[in-house]
C-alpha positions in Angstrom: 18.4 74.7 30.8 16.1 72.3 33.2 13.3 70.1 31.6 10.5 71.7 30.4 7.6 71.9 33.0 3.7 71.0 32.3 3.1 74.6 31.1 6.0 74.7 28.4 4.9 71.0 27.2 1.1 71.5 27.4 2.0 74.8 24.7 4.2 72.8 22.6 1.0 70.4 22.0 -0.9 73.1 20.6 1.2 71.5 17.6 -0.1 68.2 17.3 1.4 67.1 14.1 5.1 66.9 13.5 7.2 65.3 10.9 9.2 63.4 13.3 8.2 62.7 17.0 11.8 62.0 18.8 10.7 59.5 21.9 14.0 60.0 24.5 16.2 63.1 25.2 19.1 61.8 26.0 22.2 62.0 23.8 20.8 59.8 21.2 17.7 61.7 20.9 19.2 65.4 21.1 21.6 64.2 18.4 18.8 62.9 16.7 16.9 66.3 16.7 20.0 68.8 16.1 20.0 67.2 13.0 16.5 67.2 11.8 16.1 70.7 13.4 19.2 71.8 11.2 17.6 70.0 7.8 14.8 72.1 8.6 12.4 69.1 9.5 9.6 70.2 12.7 10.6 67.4 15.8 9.1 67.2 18.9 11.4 65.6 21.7 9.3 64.2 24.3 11.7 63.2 27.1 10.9 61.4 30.7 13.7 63.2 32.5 14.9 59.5 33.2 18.5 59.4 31.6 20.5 56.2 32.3 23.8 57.9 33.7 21.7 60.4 36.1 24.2 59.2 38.6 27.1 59.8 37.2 29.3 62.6 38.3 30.5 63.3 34.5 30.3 61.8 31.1 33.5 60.4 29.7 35.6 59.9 26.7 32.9 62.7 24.7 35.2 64.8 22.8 35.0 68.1 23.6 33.0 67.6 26.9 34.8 65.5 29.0 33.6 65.3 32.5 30.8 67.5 31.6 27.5 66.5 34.2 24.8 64.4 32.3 22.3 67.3 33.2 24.2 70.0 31.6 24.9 68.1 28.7 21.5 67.6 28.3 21.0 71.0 28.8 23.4 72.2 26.4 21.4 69.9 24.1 18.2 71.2 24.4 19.3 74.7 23.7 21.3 73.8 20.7 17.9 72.0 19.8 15.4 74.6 20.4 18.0 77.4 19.1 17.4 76.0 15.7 13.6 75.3 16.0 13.2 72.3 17.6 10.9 71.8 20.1 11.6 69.5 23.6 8.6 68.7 26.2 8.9 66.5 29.5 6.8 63.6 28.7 6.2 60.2 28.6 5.0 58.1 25.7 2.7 55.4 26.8 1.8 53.4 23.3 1.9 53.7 19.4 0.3 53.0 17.0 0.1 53.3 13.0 -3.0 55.1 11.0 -5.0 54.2 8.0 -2.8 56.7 6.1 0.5 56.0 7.6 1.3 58.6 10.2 2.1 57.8 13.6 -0.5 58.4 16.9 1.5 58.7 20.0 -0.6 58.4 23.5 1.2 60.5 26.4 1.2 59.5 29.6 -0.9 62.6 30.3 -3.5 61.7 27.8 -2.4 63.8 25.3 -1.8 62.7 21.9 1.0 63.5 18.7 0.8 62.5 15.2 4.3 62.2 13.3 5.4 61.0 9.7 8.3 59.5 11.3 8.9 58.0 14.6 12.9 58.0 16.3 12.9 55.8 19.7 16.0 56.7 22.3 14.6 55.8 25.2 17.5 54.1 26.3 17.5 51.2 28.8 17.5 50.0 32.2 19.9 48.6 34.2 18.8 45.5 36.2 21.4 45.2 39.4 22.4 41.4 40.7 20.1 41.3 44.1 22.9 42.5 46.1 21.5 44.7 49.0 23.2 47.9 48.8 24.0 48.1 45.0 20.8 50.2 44.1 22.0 53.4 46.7 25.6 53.5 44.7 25.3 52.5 41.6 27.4 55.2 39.3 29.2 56.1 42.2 31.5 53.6 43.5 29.7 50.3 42.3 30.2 50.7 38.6 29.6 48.8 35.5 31.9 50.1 32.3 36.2 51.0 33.0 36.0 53.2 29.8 33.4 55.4 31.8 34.8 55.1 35.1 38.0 53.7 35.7 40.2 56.5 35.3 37.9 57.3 38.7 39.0 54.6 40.2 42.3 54.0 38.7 45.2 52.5 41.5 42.5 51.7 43.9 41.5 48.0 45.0 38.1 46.9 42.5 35.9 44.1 43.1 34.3 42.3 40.3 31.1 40.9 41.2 31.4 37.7 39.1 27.4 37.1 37.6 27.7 35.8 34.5 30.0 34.4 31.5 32.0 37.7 31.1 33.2 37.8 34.5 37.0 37.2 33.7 37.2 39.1 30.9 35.8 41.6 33.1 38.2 41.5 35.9 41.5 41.0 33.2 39.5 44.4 31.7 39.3 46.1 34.6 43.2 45.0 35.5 44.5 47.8 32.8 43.3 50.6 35.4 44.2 49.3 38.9 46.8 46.7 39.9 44.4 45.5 42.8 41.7 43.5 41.3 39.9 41.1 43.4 37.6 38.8 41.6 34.1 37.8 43.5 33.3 34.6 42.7 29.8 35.3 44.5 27.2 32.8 42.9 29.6 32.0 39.8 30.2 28.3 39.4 33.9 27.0 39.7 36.3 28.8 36.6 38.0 26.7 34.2 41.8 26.2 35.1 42.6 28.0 31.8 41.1 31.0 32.8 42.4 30.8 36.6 45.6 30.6 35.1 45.0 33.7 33.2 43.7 35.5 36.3 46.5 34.4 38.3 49.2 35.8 35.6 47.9 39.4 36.1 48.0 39.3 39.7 44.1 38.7 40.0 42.9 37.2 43.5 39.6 34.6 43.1 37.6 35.0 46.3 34.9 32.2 46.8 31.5 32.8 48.7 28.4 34.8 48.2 28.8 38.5 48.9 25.1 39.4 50.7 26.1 43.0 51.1 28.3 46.3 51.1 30.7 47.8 53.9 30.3 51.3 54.0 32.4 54.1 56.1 31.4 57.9 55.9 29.3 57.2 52.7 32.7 55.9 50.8 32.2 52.2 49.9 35.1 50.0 52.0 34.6 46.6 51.2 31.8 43.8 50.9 30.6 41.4 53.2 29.8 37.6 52.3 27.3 35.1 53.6 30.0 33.7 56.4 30.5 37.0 56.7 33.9 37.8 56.1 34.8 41.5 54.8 36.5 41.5 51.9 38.5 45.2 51.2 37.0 47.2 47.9 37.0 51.0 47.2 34.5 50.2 44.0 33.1 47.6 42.9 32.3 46.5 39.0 29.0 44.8 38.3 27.5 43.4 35.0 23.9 44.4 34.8 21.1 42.9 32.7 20.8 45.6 30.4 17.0 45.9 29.0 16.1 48.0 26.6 12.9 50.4 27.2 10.8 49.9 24.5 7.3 48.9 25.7 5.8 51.7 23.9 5.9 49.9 20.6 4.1 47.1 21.4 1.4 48.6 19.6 3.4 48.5 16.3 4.6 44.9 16.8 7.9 45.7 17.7 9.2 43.7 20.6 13.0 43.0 21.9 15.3 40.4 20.8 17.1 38.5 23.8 21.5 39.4 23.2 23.4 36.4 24.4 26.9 35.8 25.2 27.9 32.0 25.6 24.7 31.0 26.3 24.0 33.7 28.9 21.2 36.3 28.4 23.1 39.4 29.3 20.1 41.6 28.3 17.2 42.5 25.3 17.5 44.8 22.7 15.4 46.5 19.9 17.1 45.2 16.8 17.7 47.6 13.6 19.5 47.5 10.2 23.0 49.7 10.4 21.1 52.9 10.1 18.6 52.8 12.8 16.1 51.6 10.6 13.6 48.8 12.1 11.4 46.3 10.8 8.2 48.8 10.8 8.4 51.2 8.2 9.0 54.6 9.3 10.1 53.7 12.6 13.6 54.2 13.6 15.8 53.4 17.1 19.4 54.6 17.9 21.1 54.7 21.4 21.6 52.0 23.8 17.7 51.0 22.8 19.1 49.0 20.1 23.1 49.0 21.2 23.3 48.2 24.9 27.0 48.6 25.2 27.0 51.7 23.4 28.7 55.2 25.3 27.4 58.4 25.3 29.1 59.5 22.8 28.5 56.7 20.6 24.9 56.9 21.0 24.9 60.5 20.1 26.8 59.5 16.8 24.4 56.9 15.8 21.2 59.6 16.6 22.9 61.4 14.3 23.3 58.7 11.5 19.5 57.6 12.2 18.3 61.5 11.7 20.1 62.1 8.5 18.4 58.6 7.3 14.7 59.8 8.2 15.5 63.4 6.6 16.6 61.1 3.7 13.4 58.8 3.5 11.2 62.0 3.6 12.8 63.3 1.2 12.3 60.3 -1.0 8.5 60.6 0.2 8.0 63.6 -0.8 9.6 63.7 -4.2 7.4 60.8 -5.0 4.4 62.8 -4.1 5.7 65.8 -6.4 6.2 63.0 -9.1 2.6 61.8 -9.1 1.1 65.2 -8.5 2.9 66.5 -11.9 1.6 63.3 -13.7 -1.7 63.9 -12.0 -1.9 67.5 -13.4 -0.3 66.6 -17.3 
């Protein structure tokens, strides 16, 4: 099933009220919406066609789909969505913002506008790459950022970790489980403690010193990298932290803005923060996915969509028993 084009979305906004408006169709969201579909709630997924792990050849450690393509499990999705009522459009949500009466007013990119009871952000996040030239053109193939997702891939083969932050030994002692040819890039890294070179050197893990400035390529298979005094150093992938930031511009409006995530000082990314359930700090408005949990895998974003939906469905329920309550007393 391909994303809906202009036609299919421009029809789906002959609806323009919904009980909950879904921003992002990846797992998260179609999790999200399979379950409010299935509690008989109307949703509207409105999806940029913008998925983090577009190029990845397969999503991994997903129970029951593994090494399924990210754009047929999306499509599989969709239709497990729409096959219970749900509606999915290809959109964009450019701002937000709350009503006199509570409802939410969602501007489109294409000027059209939504109004939902509740709101879901899974709009995911974006990966900022270290300014390596090269890194953009094969990131998800062989320069790679998780061993959970990929390193059964890349298992046995020589791995370079591009050392850029605080995490970059545990990275490289991380990565030693899946190849016994780990070379650690000390690139613009400062000097490492002798505790951890001693560590590194106990697994068998090589330090190289020096700024790598770019890739060696050979028939469109990544060889090795080249640094500044430009010496080649052999790699057949190579690991890379990214600065992970979370996509959530469009609640500005709402006063919702990220919270920086640091690890030993280090600001490894920014993230929408939420109580266990998905539920932020503006009522009515909920965030699941690696918007709010930048580490999180495919599958566990899916999960927590899941958790979120069944909370909304829960709070509308609450909602509208309260309304029954006072209508009664109303008409006593």
């Amino acid at each position: 099933m391909s994303t809906p084009t202009r036609a299919e979305t421009a029809a789906a906004h002959g609806k323009r009220h919904w009980e909950v408006v879904v921003v992002g169709g990846g797992a998260a969201g179609l999790g999200a919406a399979l379950v409010l579909a299935r509690a008989r709630r109307s949703v509207l997924v409105v999806d940029s066609g913008q998925p983090r792990n577009t190029p990845a050849d397969g999503v991994h450690g997903y129970l029951g789909r593994e090494g399924t393509s990210p754009r047929d499990l999306l499509a599989i999705g969709r239709a497990e969505v729409t096959g219970y009522g749900g509606e999915v459009v290809a959109g964009e949500v450019a701002a937000a913002q709350r009503l006199d009466d509570g409802r939410f007013r969602l501007l489109l990119a294409d000027g059209s506008t939504v109004t939902a009871q509740r709101l879901l952000v899974t709009t995911g996040l974006v990966d900022e790459l270290p300014p390596v030239p090269g890194l953009q053109q094969r990131w998800g193939r062989d320069v790679l950022h998780c061993p959970y997702c990929h390193g059964w891939e890349v298992r046995d083969r020589a791995v370079g970790v591009l050392a850029t932050g605080p995490l970059a030994v545990h990275q490289a002692l991380l990565w030693r489980q899946w190849s016994g040819d780990i070379t650690l890039l000390q690139h613009t890294a400062p000097d490492f403690p002798a505790g951890e070179q001693e560590r590194l050197a106990a697994r068998g893990i090589r330090v190289v010193p020096g700024e790598v400035v770019g890739l060696e390529v050979d028939a469109d298979r990544l060889t090795g990298v080249r640094l500044a005094d430009g010496t080649a150093v052999a790699v057949q992938a190579l690991a890379v932290a990214t600065r992970m930031v979370a996509r959530a511009g469009l609640l500005t409006g709402l006063g919702l803005a990220t919270t920086p995530q640091e690890v030993d000082g280090h600001v490894i990314g920014e993230y929408l923060a939420t109580d266990a359930t998905g539920r932020t700090e503006v009522p009515g408005v909920w965030a699941a996915g690696n918007v709010t949990a930048l580490n999180e895998q495919v599958i566990g974003a899916a999960a927590a969509g899941a958790r979120a939906a069944a909370m909304i469905n829960a709070d509308l329920v609450e909602e509208e028993v309260r309304r029954a309550v006072d209508a009664r007393g109303a008409a006593a």
